[in-house]
Each structure stands twice: as structure tokens, then as C-alpha cells.
N, C-alpha and C positions, 0 to 999 in steps of 0.2 A: 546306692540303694535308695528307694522310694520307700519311707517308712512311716506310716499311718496307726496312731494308736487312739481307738475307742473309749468312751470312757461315760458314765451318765447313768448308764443302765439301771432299771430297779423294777420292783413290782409297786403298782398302783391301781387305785380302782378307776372307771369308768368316768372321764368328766374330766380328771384330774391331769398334770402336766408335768413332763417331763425336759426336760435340757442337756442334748449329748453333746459332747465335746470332740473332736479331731484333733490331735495332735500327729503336726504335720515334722519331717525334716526339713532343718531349712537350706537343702538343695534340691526341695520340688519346687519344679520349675512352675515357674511363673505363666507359660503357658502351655499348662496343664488348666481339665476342665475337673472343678473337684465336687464332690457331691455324696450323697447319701443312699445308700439300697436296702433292702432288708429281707430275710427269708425264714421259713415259718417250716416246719419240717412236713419232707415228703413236696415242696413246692418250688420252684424256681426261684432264685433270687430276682426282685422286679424291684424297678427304678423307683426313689421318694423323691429326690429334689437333685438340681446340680446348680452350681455357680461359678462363677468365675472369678478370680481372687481380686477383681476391679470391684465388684459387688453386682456388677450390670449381668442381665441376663438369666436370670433367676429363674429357672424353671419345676413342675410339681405334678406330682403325679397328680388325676382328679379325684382320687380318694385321700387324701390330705391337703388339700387347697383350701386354702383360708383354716384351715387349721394347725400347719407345720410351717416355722419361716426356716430357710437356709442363712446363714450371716457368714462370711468369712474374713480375718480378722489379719491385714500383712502383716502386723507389725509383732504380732503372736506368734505367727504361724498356726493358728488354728483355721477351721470350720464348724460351725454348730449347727445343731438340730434344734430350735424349739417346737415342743410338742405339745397342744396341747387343744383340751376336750378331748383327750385319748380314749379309743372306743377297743374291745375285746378284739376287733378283729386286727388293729394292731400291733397285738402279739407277735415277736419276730426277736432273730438275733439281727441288729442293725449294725453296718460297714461303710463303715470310710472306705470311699475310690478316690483315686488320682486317673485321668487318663489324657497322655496326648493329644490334642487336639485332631492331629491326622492320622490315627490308630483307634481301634476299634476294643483294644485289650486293656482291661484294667488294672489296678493297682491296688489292692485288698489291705484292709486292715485286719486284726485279729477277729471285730465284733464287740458287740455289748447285748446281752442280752437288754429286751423290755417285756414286760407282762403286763397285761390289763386286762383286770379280774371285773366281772361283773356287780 
């Protein structure tokens, strides 16, 4: 089993910064593309950031660019979210994915909630 647990979560105000945590098993595979999502109710889940456990390749959605960094950590077996100047509309429960590089199906953590109150 592929197993992802969230962790960071919290309410804050507007400006301020958050840092979520992945905890990874350490039988996900290594190439696996791992990354961050988050969804807001009544909304799709839509992509924040992904990486790859090298560090190379970093990619962001453009509503959190240069805002949020992705870090992923071998030797932990984590992935992090830093978050930060969080604005209201990043309100969302955020998930750890793992997904095979040649598969289109992800790998779900449980979530963490995040609020950002104005």
C-alpha cells in the first residue's frame, strides 16, 4: 500500500504562512511523481505543486507561484508544502498524491484542512 499522511493544517489570517507536511511509506516508489492538491467544497480537486523525489522538476499551479515551494525530503520520506502570504481564497482541505509516472490515477492522503480568514 501507498500511504500518505497530511499533517500542518490550521487556521490563519491573510499574509501569514503555513508548512504542510507528507508523510510518505517507505515503499513509495521512487518513481512515483509526488505532489500537493487541494479542494474547497462543492469544487473539484485542482492541482498546487508536484515533484519529484530528485527535487528536479518542480512544478505550480499559477495561483500559488512564487508563493508556495514544494521540497521533498529522501531521506524522511516526506514532502512539504510551504505556504506562505496565504490569501482567503486558499481556503481548502489539501492532499498528499503519489502517482506513477505512466498512470493517470492518484494516490490520496487522508487531507489536512487550511483556512485563511481575512
Amino acid at each position: 500500500q501507498v500511504q500518505l499522511v497530511e499533517s500542518g493544517g490550521g487556521l490563519v489570517q491573510a499574509g501569514e504562512s503555513l508548512r504542510l507536511s507528507c508523510a510518505t511509506s517507505e515503499r513509495t516508489s521512487r518513481t512515483y511523481i509526488m505532489g500537493w492538491f487541494r479542494q474547497s467544497p462543492g469544487k473539484e480537486r485542482e492541482f498546487v505543486a508536484t515533484i519529484r523525489w530528485s527535487g528536479d522538476n518542480t512544478r505550480y499551479a499559477d495561483s500559488v507561484k512564487g508563493r508556495f515551494t514544494i521540497s521533498a525530503d529522501n531521506a524522511k520520506n516526506t514532502v512539504d508544502l510551504q505556504m506562505n502570504n496565504l490569501k482567503p481564497e486558499d481556503t481548502a482541505v489539501y492532499y498528499c498524491a503519489a502517482r506513477p509516472r505512466w498512470e493517470s490515477q492518484y494516490y490520496w492522503g487522508q487531507g489536512t484542512q487550511v483556512t485563511v480568514s481575512s
